[in-house]
Structure formats: C-alpha cells, structure tokens
LUMVEXFI-955563 format. One record per residue (C-alpha): residue number from 0; x, y, z; residue in three letters. Coordinates in steps of 0.5 Angstrom, whole numbers, plus 2048, in hexadecimal, padded with zeros to 3 digits. Example, Ala and Ser with C-alpha at 12.3 -4.5 7.8 and 13.67 -1.06 7.14 Angstrom:
2
+-----+-----+-----+-----+-----+
:   n :   X :   Y :   Z : res :
+-----+-----+-----+-----+-----+
:   0 : 819 : 7F7 : 810 : ALA :
:   1 : 81B : 7FE : 80E : SER :
+-----+-----+-----+-----+-----+
END
This chain:
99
+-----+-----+-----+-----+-----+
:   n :   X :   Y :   Z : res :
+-----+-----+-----+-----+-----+
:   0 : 7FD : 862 : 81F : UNK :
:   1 : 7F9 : 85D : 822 : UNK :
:   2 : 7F5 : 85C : 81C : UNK :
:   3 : 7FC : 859 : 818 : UNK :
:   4 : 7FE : 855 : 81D : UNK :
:   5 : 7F6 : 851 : 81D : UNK :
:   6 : 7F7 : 851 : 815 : UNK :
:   7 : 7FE : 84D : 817 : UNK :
:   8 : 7FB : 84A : 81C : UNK :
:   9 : 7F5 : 848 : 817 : UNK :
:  10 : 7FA : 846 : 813 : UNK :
:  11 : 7FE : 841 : 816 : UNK :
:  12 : 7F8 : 83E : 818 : UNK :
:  13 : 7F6 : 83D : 811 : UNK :
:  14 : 7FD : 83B : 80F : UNK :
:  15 : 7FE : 836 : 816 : UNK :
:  16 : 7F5 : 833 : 813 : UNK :
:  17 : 7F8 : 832 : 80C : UNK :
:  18 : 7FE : 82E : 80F : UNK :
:  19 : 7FA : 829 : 813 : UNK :
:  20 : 7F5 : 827 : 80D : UNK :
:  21 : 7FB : 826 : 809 : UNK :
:  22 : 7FE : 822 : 80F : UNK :
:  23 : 7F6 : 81E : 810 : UNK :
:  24 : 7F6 : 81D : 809 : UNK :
:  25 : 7FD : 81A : 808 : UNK :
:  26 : 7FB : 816 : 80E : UNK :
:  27 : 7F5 : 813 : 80B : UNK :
:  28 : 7F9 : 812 : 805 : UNK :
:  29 : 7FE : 80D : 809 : UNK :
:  30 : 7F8 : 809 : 80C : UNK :
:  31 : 7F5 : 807 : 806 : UNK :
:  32 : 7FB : 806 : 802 : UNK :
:  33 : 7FD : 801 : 808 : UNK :
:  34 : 7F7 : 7FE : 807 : UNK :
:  35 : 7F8 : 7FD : 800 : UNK :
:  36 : 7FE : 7FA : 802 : UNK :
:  37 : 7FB : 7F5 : 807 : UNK :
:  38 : 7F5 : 7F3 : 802 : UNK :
:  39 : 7FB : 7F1 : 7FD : UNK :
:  40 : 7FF : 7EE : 801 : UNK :
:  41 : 7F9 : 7E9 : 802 : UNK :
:  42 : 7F9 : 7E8 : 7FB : UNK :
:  43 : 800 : 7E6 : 7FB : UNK :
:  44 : 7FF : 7E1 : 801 : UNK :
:  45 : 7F9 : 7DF : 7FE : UNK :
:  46 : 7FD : 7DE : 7F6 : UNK :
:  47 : 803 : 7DA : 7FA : UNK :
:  48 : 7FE : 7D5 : 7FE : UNK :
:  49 : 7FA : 7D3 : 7F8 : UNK :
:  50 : 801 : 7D3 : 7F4 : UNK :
:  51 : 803 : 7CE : 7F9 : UNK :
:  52 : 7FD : 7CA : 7F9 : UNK :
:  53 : 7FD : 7CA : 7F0 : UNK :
:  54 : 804 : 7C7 : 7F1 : UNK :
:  55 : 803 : 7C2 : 7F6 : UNK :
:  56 : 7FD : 7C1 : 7F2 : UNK :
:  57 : 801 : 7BF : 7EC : UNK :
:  58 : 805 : 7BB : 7F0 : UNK :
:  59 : 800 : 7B5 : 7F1 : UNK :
:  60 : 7FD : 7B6 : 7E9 : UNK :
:  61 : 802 : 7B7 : 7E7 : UNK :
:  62 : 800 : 7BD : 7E2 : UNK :
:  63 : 803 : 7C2 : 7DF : UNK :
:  64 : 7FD : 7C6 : 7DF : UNK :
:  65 : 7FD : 7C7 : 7E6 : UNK :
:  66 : 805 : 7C8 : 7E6 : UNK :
:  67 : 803 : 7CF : 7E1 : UNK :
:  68 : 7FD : 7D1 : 7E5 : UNK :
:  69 : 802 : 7D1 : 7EC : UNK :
:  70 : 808 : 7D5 : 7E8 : UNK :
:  71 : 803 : 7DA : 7E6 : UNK :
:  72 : 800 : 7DB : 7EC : UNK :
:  73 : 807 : 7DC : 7EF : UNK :
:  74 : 808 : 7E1 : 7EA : UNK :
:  75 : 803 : 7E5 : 7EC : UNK :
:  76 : 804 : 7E4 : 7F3 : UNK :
:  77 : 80B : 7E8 : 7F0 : UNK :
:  78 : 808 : 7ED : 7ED : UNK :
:  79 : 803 : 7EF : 7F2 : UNK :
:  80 : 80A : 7EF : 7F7 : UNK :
:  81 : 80C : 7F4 : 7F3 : UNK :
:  82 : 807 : 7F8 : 7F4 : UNK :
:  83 : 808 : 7F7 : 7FC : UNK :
:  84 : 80F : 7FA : 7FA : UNK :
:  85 : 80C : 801 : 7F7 : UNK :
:  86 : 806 : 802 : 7FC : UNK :
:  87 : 80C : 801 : 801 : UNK :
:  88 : 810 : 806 : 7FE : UNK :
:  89 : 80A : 80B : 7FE : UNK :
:  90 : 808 : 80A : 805 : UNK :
:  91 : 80F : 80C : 807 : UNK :
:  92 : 80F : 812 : 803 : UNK :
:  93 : 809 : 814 : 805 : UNK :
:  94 : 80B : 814 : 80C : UNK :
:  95 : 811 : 817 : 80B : UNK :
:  96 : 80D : 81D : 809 : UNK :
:  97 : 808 : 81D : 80F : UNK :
:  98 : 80E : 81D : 813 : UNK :
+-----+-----+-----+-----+-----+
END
C-alpha cells in the first residue's frame, strides 16, 4: 500500500513541476510581448513627432514634398498602432491562460 501512494504522490509532483513551468513560460511570454508593445509604441510617438514636425515644415516652404513625406510617416504611425492593438489582445489572452 505505501508504495502506491509514493508513486501518487510522486505523480502529482510531477504533474504540479509541469503546471508551474508552463505557467513561468507564459509569464515570460507576456513580458517580452509588453516590451515588444512598448518599443513599438515608441516608434509610433517617434513617427507622430516627425510627422508633425514634416507638416510644419511644409507649412513655412510651402512644399508638397515634405506634406507626402508627413502623411506617410502617419501611415506607418497607423500600421504600427495596429500592431499595438494585436500585441494587446495576445497579452490578454495569455494572461487568461496563467489564470
């Protein structure tokens, strides 16, 4: 009798090391895709500030160069957003699966 419940035992110990590597994996996973969110959200400030500034500057030569130039830098800007938008939804759902 003793035996069987050391290998149940044993068992459960195992099965409980699986379940906490699994939930430090995901734990990692959610930080490196917070800072993958927070390196691009950078880039966004960074592409709205020199969008801005392109425009002002288009403003005072009047060039229509530079009125392109900001517009596709706000495109980017607006592409990499939606890149944001999906890191999000995949830290939320890792999160719910380490809960």
């Amino acid at each position: 009798m003793p035996i069987l419940i050391r290998r149940k035992q044993k068992r459960r110990m195992r099965i409980q090391t699986q379940k906490e590597k699994k939930r430090e994996l995901a734990l990692e996973e959610v930080e490196e895709l917070k800072s993958k969110k927070l390196c691009i959200e950078a880039d966004i400030a960074s592409l709205h500030a020199s969008s801005v500034q392109k425009a002002k500057e288009a403003e005072l030569k009047g060039l229509i160069v530079l009125v392109t130039e900001s517009n596709a830098l706000r495109r980017r800007a607006e592409e990499k957003m939606t890149m944001v938008v999906s890191l999000f939804k995949m830290i939320e759902e890792k999160k719910k699966e380490i809960k």
